[in-house]
N, C-alpha and C positions, 0 to 999 in steps of 0.2 A: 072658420075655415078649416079644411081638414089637412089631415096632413099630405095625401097627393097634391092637393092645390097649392100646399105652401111652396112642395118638391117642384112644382109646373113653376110658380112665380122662379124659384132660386134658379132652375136652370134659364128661363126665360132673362132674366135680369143678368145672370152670367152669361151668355151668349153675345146680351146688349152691352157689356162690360168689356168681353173683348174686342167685339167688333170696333167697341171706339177706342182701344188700345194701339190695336194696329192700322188703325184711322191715322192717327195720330204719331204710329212710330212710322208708319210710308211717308207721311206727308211732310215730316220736315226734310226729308231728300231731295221731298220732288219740289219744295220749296225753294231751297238751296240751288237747286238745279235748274229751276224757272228763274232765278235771279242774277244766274251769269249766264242765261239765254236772253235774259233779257240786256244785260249790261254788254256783251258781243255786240248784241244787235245796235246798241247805241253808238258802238267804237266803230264798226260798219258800214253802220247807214250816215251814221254824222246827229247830230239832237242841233232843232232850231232854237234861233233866239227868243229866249223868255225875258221877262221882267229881270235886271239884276244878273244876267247871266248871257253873256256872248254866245254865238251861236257854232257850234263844235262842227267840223267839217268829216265826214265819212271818208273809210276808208280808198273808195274809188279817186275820190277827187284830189286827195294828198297825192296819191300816184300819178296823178296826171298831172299835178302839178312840179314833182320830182322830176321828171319824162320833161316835161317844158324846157325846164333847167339844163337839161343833159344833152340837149340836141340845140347845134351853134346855131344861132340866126343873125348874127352884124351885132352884137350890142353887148345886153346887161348877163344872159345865165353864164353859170359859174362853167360852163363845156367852152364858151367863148373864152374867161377869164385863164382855164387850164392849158386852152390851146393856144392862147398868149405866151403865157410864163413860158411853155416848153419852147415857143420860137426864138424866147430873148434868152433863153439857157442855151440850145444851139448854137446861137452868136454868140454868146461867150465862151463857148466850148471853141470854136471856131478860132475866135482871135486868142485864145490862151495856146490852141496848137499851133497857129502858126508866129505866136511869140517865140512859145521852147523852141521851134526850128530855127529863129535866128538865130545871127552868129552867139550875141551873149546871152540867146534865154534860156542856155542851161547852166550856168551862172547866177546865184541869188547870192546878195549883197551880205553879209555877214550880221547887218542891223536887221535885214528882214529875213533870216535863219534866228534869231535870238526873238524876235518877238512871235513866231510862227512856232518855237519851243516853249514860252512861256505860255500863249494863248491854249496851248495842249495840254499842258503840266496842269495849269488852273480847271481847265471844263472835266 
């Protein structure tokens, strides 16, 4: 072999050297970067049920199912259960104002001043 042919292999083979250098320096970004394209898409879309493994619900259908909960319909979601408490909080707002407005509800009993001081002191 002479010596331009050796010069031809050396640049040929260094050409091939870096080509697979920066093969390989791009491609674990884009590796990286296809594997939380791909894991979005699992949080997303939702992943079915496999062997061993329950099936994960997407992100459209958690929100529909949040939405369900928040609009009253006579029963179980938690927008019924909110809009409970705050009616029986009213009524109690209600009958504690018109206690203070009796004659003696601005008057508390000196035993329930001294446990309404300790229960304060303590928390």
């Amino acid at each position: 072999m002479t010596l331009e042919q050796w010069a031809a292999a050396g640049v040929v083979l260094g050409a091939i050297l870096s080509a697979l250098t920066l093969a390989v320096t791009v491609s674990r970004p884009l590796r990286r970067l296809a594997r939380q394209n791909e894991e979005f898409r699992q949080d997303w879309y939702g992943v079915p049920a496999r062997p061993g493994h329950d099936a994960v619900p997407g992100v459209p259908e958690r929100l529909r199912r949040i939405e369900t909960e928040l609009h009253p319909n006579g029963g179980g979601p938690l927008r019924d259960a909110v809009d409970d408490a705050e009616s029986r909080l009213k009524g109690v707002e209600s009958r504690l104002d018109d206690h203070l407005r009796s004659p003696h509800g601005g008057q508390l009993s000196s035993s329930i001043v001294r446990h309404m001081r300790t229960r304060t002191e303590q928390g």
